[in-house]
BALUM-285318 format. One record per residue: residue in one letter; residue number from 1; x, y, z negated of N, C-alpha, C, O in turn. Coordinates in nm, 3 decimals, decimal comma. Each point is the difference from the previous one (the first is absolute). Example, Ala and Ser with C-alpha at 12.3 -4.5 7.8 and 13.67 -1.06 7.14 Angstrom:
2
[site a; 1; [1,319; -0,569; -0,780]; [-0,089; 0,119; 0,000]; [0,090; 0,120; 0,000]; [0,104; -0,002; -0,066]]
[site s; 2; [-0,139; 0,107; 0,138]; [0,082; 0,119; -0,006]; [-0,077; 0,109; -0,073]; [0,051; 0,111; -0,017]]
//
This chain:
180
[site x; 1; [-3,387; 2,006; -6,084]; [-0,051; -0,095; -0,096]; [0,046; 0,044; -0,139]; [0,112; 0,042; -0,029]]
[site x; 2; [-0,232; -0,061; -0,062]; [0,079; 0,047; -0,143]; [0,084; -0,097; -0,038]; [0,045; -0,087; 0,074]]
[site x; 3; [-0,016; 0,105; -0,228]; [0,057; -0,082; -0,090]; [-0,112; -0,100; -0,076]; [0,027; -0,101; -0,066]]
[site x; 4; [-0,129; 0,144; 0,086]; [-0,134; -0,112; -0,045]; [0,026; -0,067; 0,064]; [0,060; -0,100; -0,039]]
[site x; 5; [-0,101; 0,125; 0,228]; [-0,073; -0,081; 0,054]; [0,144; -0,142; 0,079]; [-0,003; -0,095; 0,078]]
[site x; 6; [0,115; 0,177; -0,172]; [0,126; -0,099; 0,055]; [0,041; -0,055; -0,091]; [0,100; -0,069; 0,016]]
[site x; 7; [-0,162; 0,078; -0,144]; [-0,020; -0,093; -0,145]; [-0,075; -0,094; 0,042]; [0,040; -0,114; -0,024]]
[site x; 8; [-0,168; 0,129; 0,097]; [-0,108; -0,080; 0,025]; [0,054; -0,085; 0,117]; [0,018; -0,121; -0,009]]
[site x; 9; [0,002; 0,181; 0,101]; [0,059; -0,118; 0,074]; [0,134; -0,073; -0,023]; [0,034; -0,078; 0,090]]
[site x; 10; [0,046; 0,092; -0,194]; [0,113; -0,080; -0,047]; [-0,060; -0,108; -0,120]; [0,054; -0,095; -0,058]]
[site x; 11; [-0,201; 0,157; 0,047]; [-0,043; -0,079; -0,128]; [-0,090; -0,109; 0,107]; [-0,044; -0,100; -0,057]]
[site x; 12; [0,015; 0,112; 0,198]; [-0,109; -0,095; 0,049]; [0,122; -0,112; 0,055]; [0,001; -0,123; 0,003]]
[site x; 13; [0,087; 0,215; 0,033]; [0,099; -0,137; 0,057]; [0,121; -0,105; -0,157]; [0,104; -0,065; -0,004]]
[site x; 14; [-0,184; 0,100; -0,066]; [0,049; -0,017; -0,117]; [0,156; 0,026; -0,023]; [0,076; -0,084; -0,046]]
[site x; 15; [-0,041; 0,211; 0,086]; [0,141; -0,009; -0,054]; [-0,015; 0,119; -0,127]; [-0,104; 0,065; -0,011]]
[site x; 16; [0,213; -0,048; -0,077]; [-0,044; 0,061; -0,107]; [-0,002; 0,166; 0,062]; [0,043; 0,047; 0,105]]
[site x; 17; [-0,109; 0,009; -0,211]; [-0,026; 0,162; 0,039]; [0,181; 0,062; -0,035]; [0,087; -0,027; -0,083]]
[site x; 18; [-0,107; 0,139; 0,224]; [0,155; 0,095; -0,055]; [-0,092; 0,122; 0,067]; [-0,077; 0,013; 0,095]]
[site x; 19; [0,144; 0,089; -0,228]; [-0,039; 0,113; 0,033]; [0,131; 0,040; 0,070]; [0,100; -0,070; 0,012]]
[site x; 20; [-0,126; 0,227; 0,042]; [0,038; 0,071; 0,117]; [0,148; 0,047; -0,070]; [0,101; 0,024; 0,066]]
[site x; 21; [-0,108; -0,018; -0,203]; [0,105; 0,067; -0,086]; [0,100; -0,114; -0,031]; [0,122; 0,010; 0,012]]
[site x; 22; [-0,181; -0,101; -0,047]; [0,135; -0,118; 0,027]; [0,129; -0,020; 0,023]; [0,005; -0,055; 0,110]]
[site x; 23; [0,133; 0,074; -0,166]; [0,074; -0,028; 0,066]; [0,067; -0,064; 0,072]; [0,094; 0,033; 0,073]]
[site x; 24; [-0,180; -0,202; -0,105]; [0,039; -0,070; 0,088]; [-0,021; -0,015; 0,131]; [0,031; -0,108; 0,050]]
[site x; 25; [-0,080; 0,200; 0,025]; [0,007; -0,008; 0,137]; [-0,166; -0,044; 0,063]; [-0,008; -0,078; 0,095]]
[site x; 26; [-0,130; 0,144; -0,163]; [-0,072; -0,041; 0,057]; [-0,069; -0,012; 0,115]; [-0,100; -0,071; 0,012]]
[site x; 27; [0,152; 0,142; 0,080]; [-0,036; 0,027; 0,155]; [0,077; -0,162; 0,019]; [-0,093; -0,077; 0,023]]
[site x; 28; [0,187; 0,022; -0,024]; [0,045; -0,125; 0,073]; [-0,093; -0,089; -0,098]; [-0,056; -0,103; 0,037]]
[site x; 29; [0,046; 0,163; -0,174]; [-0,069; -0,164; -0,041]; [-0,177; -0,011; 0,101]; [-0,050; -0,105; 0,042]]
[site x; 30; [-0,003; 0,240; -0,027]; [-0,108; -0,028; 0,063]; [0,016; -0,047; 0,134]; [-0,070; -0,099; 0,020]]
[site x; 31; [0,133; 0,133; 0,074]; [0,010; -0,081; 0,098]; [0,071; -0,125; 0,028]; [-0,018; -0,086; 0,086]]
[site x; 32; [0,120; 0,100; -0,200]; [0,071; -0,167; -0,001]; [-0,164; -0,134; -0,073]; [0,005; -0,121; 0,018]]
[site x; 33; [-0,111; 0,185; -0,085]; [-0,054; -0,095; -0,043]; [-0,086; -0,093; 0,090]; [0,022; -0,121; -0,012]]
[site x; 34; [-0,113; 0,160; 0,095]; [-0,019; -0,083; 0,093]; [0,072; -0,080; 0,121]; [-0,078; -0,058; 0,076]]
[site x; 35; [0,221; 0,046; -0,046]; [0,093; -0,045; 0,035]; [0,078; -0,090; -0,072]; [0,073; -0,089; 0,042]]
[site x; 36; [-0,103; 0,135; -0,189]; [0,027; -0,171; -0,108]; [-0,072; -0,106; 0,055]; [0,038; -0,104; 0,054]]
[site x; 37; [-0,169; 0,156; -0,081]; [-0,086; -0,130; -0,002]; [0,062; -0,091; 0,136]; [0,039; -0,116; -0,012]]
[site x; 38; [-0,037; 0,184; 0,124]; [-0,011; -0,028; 0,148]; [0,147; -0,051; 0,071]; [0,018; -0,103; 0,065]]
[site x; 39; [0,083; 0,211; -0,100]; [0,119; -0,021; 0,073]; [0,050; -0,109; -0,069]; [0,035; -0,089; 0,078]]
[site x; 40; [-0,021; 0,063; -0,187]; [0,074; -0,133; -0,063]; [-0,058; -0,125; 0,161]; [0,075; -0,046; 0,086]]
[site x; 41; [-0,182; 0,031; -0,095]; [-0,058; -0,095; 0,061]; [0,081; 0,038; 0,214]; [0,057; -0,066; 0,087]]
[site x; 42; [-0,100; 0,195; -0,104]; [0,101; 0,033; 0,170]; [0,086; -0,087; 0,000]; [0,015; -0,115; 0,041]]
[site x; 43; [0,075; 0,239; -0,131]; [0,190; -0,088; -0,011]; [0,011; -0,139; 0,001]; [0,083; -0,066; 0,063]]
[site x; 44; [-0,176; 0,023; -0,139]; [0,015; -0,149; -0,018]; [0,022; -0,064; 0,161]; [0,097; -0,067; 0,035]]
[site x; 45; [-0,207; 0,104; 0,044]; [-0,088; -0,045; 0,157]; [0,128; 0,043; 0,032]; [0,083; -0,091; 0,007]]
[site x; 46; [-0,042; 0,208; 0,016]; [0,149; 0,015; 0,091]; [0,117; -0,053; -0,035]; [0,089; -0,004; 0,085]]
[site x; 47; [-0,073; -0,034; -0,179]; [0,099; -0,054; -0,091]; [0,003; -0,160; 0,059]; [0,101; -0,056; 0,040]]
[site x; 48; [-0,244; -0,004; -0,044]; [0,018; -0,111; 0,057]; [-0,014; -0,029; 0,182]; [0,014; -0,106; 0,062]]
[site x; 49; [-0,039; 0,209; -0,026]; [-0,028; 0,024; 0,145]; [0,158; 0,050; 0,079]; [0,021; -0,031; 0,117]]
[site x; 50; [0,067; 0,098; -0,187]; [0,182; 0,004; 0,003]; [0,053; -0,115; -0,019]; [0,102; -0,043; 0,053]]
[site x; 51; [-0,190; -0,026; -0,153]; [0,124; -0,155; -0,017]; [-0,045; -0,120; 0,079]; [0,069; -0,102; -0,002]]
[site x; 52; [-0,219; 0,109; 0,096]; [-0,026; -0,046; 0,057]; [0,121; 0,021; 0,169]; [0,038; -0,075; 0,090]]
[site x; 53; [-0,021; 0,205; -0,122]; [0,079; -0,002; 0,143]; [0,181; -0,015; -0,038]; [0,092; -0,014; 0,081]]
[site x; 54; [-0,087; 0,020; -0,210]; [0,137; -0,075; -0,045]; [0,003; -0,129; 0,032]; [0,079; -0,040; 0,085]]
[site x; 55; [-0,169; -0,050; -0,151]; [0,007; -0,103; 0,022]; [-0,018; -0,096; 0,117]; [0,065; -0,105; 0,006]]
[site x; 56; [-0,126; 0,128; 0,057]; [0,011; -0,001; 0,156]; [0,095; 0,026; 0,106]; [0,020; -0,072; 0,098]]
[site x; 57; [0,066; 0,241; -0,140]; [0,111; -0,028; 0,034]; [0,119; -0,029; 0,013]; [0,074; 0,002; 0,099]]
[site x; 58; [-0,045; -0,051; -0,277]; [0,075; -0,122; 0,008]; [-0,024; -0,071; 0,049]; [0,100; -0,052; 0,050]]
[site x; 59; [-0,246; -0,030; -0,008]; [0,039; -0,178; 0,050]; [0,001; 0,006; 0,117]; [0,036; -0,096; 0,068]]
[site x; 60; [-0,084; 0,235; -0,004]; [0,030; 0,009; 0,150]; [0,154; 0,022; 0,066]; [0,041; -0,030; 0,113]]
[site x; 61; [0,020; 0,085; -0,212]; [0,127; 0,039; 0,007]; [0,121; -0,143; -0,002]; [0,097; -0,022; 0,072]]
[site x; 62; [-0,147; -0,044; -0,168]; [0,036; -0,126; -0,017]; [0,008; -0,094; 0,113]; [0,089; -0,050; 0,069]]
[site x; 63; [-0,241; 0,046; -0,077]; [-0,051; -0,064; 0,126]; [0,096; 0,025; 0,161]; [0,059; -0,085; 0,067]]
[site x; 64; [-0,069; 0,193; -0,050]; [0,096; 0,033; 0,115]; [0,177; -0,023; -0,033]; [0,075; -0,023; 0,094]]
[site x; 65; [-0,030; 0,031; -0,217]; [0,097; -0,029; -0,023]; [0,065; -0,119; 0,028]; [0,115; -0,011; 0,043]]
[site x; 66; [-0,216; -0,104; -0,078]; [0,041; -0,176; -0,045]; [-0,048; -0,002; 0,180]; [0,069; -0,073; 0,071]]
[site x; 67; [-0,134; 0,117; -0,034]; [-0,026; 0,005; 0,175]; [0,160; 0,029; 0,080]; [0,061; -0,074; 0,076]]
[site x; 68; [-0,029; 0,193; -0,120]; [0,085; 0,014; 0,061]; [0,169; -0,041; -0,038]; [0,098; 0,039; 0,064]]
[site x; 69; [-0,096; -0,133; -0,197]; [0,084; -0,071; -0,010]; [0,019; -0,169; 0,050]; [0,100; -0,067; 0,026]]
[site x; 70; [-0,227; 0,039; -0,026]; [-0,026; -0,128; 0,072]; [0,001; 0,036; 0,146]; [-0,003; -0,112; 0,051]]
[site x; 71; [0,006; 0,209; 0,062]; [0,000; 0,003; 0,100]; [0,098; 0,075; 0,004]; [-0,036; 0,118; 0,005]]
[site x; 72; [0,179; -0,134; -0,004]; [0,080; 0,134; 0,018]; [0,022; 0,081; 0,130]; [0,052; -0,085; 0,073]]
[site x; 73; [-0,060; 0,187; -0,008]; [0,017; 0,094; 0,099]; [0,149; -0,043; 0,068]; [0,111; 0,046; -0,028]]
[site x; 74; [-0,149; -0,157; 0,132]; [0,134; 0,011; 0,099]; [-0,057; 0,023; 0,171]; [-0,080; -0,070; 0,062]]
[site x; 75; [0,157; 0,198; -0,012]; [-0,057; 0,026; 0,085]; [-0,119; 0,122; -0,002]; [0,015; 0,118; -0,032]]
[site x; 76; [-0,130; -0,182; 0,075]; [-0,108; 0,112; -0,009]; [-0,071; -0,062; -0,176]; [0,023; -0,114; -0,043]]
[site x; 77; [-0,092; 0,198; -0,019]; [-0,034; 0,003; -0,118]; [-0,142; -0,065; 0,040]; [-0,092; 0,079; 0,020]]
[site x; 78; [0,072; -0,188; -0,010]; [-0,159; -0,090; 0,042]; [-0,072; 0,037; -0,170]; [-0,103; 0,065; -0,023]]
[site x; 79; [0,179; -0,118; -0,059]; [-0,099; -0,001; -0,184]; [-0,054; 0,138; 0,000]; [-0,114; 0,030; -0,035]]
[site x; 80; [0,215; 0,060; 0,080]; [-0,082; 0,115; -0,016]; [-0,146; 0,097; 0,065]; [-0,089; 0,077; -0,038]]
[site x; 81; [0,152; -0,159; 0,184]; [-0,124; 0,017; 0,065]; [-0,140; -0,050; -0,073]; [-0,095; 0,067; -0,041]]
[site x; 82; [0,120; -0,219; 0,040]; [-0,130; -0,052; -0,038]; [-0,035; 0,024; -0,107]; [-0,122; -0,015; -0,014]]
[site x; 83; [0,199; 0,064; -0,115]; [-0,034; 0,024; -0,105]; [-0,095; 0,149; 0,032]; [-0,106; 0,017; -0,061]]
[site x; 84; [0,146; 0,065; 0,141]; [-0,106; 0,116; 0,023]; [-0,128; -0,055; 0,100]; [-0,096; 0,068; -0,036]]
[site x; 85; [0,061; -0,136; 0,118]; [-0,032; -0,055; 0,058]; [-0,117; -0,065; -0,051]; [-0,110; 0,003; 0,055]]
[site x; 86; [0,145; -0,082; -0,198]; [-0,082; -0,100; -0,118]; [-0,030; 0,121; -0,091]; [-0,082; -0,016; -0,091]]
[site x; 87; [0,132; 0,118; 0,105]; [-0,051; 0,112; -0,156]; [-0,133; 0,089; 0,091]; [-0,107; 0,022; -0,057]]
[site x; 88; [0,131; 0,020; 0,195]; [-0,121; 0,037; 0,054]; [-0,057; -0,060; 0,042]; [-0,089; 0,061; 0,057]]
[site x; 89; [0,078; -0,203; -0,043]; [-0,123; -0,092; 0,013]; [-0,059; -0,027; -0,183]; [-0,122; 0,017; 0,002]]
[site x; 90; [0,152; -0,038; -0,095]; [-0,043; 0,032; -0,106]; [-0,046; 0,133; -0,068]; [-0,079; 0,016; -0,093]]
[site x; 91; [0,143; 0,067; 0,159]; [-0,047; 0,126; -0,024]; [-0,154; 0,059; 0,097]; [-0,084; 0,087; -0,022]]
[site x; 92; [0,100; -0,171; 0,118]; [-0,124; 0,035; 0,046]; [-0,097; -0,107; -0,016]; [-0,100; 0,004; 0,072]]
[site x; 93; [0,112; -0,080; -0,140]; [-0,090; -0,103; -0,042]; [-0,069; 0,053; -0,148]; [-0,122; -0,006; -0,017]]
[site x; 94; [0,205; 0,053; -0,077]; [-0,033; 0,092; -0,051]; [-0,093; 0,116; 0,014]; [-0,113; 0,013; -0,048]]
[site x; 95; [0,173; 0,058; 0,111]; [-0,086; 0,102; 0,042]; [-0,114; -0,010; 0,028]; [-0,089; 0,044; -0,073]]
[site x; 96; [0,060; -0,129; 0,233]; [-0,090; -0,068; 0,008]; [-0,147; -0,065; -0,077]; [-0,118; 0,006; 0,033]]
[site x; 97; [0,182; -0,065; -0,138]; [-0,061; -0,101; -0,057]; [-0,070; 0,154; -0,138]; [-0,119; -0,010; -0,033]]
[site x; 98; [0,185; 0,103; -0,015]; [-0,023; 0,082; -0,036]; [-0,099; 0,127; 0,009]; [-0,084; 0,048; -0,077]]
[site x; 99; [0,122; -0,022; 0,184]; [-0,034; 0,151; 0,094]; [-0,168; -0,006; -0,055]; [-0,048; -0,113; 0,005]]
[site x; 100; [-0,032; 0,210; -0,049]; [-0,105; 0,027; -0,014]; [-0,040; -0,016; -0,133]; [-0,104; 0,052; -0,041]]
[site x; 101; [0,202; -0,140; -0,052]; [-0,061; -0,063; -0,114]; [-0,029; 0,117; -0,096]; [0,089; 0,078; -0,032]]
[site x; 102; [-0,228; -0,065; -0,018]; [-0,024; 0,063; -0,113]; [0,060; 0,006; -0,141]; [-0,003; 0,089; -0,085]]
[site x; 103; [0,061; -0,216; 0,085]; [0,030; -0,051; -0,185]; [0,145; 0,074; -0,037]; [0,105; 0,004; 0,063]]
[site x; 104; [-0,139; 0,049; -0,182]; [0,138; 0,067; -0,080]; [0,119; -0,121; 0,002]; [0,119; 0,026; 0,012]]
[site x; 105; [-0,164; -0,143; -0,024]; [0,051; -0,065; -0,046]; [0,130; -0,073; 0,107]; [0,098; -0,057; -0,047]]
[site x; 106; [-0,121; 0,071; 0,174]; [0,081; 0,002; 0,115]; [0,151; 0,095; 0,019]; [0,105; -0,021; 0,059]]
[site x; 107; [-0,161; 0,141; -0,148]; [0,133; 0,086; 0,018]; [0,140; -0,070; -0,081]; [0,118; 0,033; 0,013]]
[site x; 108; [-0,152; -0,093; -0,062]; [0,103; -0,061; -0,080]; [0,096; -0,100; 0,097]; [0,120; 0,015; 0,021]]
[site x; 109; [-0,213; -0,129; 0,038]; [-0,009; -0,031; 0,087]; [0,100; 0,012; 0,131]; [0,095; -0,059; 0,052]]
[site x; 110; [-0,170; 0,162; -0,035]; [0,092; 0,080; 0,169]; [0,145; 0,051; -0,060]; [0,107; -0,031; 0,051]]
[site x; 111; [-0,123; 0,121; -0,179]; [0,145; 0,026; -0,023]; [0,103; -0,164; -0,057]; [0,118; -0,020; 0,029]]
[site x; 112; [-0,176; -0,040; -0,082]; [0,063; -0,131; -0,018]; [0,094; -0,065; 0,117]; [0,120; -0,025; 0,001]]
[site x; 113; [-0,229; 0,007; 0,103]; [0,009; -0,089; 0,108]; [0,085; 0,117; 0,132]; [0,119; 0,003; 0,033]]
[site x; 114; [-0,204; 0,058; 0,003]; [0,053; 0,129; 0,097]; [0,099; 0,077; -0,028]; [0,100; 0,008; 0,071]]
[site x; 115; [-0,121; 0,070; -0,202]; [0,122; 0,133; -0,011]; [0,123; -0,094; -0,001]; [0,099; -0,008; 0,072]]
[site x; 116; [-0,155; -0,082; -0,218]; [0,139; -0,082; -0,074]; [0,067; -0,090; 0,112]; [0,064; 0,023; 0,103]]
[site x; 117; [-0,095; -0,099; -0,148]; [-0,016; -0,156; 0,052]; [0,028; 0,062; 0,186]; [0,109; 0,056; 0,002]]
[site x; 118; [-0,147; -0,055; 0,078]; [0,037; 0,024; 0,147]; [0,072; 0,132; -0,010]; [0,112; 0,013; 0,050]]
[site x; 119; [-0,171; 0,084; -0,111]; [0,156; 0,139; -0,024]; [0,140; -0,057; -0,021]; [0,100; 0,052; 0,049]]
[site x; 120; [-0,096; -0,166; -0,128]; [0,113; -0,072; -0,046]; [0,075; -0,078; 0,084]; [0,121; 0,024; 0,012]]
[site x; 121; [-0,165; -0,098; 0,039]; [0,020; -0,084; 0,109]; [-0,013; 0,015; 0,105]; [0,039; -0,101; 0,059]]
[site x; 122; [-0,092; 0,216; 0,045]; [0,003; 0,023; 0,093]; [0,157; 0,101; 0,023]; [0,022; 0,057; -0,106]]
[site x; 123; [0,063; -0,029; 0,189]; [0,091; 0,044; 0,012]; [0,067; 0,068; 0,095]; [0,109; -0,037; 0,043]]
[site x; 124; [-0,178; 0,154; 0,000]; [0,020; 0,088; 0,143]; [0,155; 0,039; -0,016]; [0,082; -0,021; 0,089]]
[site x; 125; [-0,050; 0,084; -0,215]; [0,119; 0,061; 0,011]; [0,148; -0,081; 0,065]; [0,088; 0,038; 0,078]]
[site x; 126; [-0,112; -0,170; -0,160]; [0,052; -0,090; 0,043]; [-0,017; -0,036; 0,147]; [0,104; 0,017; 0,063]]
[site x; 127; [-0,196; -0,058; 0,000]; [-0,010; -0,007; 0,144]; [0,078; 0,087; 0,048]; [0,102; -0,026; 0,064]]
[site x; 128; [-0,166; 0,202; -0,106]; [0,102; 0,079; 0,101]; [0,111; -0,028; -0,007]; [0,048; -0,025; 0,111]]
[site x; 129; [0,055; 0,012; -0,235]; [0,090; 0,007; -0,019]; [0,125; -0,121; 0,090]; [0,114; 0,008; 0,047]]
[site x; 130; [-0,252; -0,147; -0,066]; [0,070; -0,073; 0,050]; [-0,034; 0,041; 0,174]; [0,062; -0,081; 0,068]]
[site x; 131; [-0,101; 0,131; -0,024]; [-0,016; -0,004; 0,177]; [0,107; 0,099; 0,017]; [0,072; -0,018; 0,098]]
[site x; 132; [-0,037; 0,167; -0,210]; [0,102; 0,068; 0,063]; [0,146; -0,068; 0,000]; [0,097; 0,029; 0,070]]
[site x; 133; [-0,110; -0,134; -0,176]; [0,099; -0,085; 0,029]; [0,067; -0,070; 0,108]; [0,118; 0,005; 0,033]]
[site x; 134; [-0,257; -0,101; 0,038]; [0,053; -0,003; 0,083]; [0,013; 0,000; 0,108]; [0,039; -0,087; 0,078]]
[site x; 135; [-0,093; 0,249; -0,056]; [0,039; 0,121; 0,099]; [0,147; 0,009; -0,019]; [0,067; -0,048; 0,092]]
[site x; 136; [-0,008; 0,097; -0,185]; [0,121; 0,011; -0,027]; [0,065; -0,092; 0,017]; [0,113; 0,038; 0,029]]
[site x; 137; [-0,120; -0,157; -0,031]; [0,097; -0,160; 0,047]; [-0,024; -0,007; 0,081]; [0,038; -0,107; 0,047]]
[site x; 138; [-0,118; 0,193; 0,053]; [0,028; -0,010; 0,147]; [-0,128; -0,091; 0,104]; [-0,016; -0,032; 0,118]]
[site x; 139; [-0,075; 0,014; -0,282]; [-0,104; -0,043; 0,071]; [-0,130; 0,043; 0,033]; [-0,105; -0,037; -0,051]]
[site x; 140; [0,124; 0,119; 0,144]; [-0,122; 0,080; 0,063]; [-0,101; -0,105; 0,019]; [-0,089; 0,015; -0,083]]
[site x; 141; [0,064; -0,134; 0,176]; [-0,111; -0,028; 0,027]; [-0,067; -0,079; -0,103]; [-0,121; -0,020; -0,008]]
[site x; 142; [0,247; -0,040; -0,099]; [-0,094; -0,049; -0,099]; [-0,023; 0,052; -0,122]; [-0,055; -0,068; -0,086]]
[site x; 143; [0,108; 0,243; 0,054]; [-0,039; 0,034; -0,032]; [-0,180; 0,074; 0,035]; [-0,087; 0,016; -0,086]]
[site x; 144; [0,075; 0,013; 0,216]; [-0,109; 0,054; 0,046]; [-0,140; -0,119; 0,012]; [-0,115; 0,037; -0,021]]
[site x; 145; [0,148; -0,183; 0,058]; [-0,075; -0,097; -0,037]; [-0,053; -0,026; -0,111]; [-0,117; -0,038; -0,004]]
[site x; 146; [0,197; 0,053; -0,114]; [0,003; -0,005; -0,132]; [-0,119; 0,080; -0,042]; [-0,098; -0,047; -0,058]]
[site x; 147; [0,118; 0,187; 0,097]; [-0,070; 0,090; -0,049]; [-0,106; -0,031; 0,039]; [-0,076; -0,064; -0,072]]
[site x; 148; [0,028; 0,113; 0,237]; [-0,116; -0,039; 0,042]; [-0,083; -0,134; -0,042]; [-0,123; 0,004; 0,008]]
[site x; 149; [0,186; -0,119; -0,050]; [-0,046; -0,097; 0,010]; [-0,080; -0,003; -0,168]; [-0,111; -0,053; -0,008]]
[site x; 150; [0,164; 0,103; -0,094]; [0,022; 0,065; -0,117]; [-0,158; 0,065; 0,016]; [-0,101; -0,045; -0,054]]
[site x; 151; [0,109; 0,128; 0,117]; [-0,102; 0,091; 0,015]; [-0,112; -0,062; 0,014]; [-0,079; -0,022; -0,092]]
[site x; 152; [0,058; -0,022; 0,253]; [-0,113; -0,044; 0,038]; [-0,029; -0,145; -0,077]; [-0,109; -0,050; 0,028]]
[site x; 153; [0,156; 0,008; -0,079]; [-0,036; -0,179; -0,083]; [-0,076; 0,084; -0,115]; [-0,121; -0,012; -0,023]]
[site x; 154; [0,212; 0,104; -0,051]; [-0,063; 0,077; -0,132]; [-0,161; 0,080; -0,007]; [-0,069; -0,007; -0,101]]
[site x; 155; [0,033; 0,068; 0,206]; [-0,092; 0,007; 0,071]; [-0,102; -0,055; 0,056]; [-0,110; 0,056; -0,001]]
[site x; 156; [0,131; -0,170; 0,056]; [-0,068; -0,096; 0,061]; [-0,068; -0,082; -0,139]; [-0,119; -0,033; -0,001]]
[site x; 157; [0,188; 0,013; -0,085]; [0,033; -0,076; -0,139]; [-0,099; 0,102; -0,087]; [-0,094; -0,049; -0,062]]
[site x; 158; [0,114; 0,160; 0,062]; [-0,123; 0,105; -0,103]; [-0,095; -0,003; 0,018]; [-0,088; -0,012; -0,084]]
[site x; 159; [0,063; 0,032; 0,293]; [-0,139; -0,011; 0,027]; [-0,075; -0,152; -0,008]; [-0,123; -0,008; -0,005]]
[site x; 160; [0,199; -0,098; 0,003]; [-0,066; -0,129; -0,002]; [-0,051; -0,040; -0,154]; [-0,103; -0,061; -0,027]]
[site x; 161; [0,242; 0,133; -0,104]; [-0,020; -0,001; -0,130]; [-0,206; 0,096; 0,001]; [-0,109; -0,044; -0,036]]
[site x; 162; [0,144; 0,158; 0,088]; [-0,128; 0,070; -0,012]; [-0,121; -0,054; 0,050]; [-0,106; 0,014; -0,062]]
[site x; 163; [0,117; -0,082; 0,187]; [-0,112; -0,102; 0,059]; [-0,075; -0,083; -0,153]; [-0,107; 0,004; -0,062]]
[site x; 164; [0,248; -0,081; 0,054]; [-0,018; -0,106; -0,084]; [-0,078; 0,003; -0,135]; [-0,092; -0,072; -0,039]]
[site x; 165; [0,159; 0,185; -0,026]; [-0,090; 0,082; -0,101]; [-0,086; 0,032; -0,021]; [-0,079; -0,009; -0,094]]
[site x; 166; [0,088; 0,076; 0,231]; [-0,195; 0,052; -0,063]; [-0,129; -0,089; 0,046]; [-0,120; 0,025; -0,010]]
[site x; 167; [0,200; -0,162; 0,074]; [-0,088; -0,108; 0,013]; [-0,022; -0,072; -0,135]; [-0,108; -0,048; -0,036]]
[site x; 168; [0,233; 0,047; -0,040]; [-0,004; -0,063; -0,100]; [-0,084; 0,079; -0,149]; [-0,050; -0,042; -0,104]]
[site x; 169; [0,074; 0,188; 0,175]; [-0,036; 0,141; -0,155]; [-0,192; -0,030; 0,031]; [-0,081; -0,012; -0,091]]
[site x; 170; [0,052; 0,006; 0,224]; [-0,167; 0,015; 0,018]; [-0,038; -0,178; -0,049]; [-0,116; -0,026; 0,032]]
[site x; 171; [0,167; -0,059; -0,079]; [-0,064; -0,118; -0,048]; [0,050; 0,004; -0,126]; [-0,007; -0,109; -0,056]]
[site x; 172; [0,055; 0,196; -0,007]; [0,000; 0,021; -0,159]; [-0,146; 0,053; -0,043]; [-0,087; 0,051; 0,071]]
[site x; 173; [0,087; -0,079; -0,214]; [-0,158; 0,073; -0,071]; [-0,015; 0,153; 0,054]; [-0,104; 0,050; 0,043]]
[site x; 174; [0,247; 0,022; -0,054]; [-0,054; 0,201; 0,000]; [0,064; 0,003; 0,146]; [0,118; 0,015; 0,033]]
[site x; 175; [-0,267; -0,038; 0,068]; [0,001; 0,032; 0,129]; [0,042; 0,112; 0,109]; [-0,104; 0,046; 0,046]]
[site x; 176; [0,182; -0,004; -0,007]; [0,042; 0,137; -0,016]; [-0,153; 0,105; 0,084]; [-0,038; 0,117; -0,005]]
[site x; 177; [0,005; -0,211; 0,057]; [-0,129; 0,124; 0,088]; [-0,098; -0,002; -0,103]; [-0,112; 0,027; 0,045]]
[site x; 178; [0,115; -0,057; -0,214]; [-0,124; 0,022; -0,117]; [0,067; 0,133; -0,029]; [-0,077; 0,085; -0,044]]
[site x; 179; [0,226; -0,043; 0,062]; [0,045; 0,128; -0,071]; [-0,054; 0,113; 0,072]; [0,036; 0,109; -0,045]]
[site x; 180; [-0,122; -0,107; 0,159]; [-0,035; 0,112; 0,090]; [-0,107; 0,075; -0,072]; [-0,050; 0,100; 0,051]]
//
């Protein structure tokens, strides 16, 4: 491409003309110029699409917090169970209620509710941590109840969240079988 025809196209996207001799650096100003117009507006979308999953996982975090201070862990850890238990039945109600949707406007949405918000409040590490516990206090079978029980409720709880959802996502306006 010449130096005309990259005058001409810096002059159609209206940014000002730089010749090739320039010292200010015109190879970045030509490709930084159509990424003015545009990326300001990106960053912005990710910018608020990151604080969407900030903010979410604070109150999920919270949320499980004031949970697990109002229920304190004596014995086997029950708050914690159900608190994972209630994050994949919401998480698959979510999903659910989601899955197929065309609209931009959902991603916000899913990271809000899903990444944040149930990333936050849901709490595997903790589970494990508490079952090797108490393996280690000597309680094998309720540690192994714990787990399993943990498991299959969390499970049982995603797929009923997912039932539920996409009963609830196909009687919304954006039908998911119009996205085919």
């Amino acid at each position: 491409m010449t130096e005309t025809e990259l005058n001409t196209e810096a002059r159609a996207m209206r940014q000002p003309s730089v010749a090739w001799t320039d010292v200010s650096g015109p190879p970045l100003a030509r490709v930084t110029a159509p990424l003015r117009r545009v990326g300001y507006r990106m960053l912005g979308h990710r910018a608020g699409l990151l604080g969407a999953v900030f903010i979410g996982g604070a109150l999920g975090t919270a949320t499980r917090e004031a949970v697990g201070l109002a229920f304190p862990t004596v014995g086997i850890p029950w708050a914690t169970g159900a608190i994972n238990v209630v994050g994949a039945l919401i998480l698959g109600l979510l999903a659910g209620a989601l899955t197929g949707r065309v609209r931009r406007r959902h991603q916000g949405l899913r990271l809000l509710l899903g990444t944040g918000l149930c990333g936050g409040f849901t709490t595997y590490s903790t589970f494990a941590a508490q079952t090797a516990t108490l393996l280690r206090d000597g309680s094998a079978g309720s540690a192994f109840g714990y787990a399993l029980g943990t498991l299959v409720f969390g499970a049982a709880a995603a797929w009923l969240g997912l039932a539920a959802g996409g009963a609830l996502g196909r009687r919304g306006p954006y039908d998911c079988r119009e996205a085919r």
